[in-house]
C-alpha positions in Angstrom: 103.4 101.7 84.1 104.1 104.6 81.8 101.1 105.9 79.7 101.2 108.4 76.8 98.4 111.3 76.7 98.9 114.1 74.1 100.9 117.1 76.3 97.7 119.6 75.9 95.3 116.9 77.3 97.4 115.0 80.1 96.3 117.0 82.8 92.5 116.9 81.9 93.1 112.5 81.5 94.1 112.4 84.9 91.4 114.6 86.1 89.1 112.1 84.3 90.8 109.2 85.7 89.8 110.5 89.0 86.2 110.9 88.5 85.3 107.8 86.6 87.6 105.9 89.7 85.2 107.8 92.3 82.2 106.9 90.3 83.3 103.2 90.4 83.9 103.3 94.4 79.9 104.1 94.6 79.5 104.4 98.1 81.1 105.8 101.4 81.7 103.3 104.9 81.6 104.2 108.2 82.8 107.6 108.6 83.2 108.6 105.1 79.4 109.4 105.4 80.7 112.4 106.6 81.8 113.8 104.2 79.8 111.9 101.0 78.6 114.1 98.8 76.5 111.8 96.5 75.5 115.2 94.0 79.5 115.6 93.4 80.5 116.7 89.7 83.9 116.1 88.1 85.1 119.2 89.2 84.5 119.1 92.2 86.0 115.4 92.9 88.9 117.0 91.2 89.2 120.1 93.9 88.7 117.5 96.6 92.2 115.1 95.4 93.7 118.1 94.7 93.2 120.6 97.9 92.9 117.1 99.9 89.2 118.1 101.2 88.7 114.6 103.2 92.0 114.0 104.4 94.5 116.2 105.5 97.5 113.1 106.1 100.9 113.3 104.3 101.1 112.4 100.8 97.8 113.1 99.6 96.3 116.4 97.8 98.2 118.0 94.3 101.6 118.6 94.3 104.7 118.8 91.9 108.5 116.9 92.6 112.1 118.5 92.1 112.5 116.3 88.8 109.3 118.4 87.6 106.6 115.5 87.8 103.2 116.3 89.1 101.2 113.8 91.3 97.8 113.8 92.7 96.8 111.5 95.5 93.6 110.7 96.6 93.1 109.0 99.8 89.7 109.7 100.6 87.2 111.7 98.3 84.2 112.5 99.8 83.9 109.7 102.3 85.2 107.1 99.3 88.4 105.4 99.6 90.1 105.8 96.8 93.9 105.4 97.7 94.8 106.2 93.7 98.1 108.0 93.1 98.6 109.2 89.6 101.7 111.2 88.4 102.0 112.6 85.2 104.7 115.0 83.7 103.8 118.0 81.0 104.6 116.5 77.8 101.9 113.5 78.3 103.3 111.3 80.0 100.9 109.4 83.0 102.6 107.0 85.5 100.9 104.3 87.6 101.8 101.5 89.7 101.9 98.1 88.7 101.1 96.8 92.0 97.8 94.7 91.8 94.6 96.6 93.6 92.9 95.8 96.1 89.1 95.8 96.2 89.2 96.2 100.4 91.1 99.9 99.0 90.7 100.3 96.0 86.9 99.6 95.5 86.9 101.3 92.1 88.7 98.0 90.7 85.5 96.3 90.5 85.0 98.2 87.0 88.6 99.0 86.3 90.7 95.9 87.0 94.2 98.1 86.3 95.2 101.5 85.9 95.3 100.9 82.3 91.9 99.9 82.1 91.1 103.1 84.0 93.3 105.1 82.1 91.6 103.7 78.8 88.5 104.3 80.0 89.3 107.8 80.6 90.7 108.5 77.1 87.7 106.9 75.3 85.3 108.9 77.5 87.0 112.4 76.5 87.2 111.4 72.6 
C-alpha cells in the first residue's frame, strides 16, 4: 500500500512510524530482555532499525535498492519484535505491505490495526 508524505518530511514519517510501532509493542520476551532498553528515545529506536543493533540477520537494518528506494527493517528493537519493513522513496512516497499483521509478530497491532493506521498516526503526531 502506497502512502504519500510531502518529499522534505518522508524520511522523518517513517522514522516516526518506527517509534510510535515500538511504543505500541510495550514489552520485551524472553531474550529480548537483553537488550530492552525501556528509557529508549525516538532517536535512538531509530539508530537501532537502522544500524540493526539487536539483530544482525539478513534483511534487516537501513539500506537503499538499485531502483533508488530506501527500506528500513526492523526485526528486533531493543528486545521488541517488531518485524515492520517500511520503504519509502525521496519524493514522499511510503510503501507497506498489505498483508494482515499478526499480533504473535507484530505486537504493535494492538494499537495500530494497519500500516495506514500507523502511518496516520505518525502524520498527525508530527503536525
Amino acid at each position: 500500500m502506497e502512502h504519500q508524505s510531502s518529499p522534505a518530511d518522508v524520511a522523518q514519517t517513517v522514522k516516526r512510524m518506527f517509534w510510535l510501532a515500538w511504543q505500541a509493542v510495550g514489552q520485551t520476551f524472553g531474550m529480548g530482555a537483553l537488550q530492552d532498553n525501556p528509557n529508549a528515545n525516538e532517536e535512538a529506536v531509530w539508530d537501532c532499525v537502522a544500524n540493526r543493533l539487536d539483530y544482525s540477520g539478513i534483511g534487516g537494518g537501513l539500506k537503499k535498492d538499485r531502483d533508488g528506494k530506501y527500506e528500513a527493517y526492523g526485526d528486533y528493537v531493543f528486545g521488541r519484535m517488531m518485524k515492520m519493513r517500511v520503504k519509502w522513496t525521496d519524493d514522499g512516497v511510503i510503501d507497506t505491505s498489505d498483508n494482515e499483521l499478526r499480533v504473535d509478530y507484530e505486537a504493535w497491532c494492538m494499537d495500530y490495526p494497519t500500516y495506514k493506521a500507523l502511518y496516520d498516526a505518525a502524520v498527525e503526531s508530527l503536525e
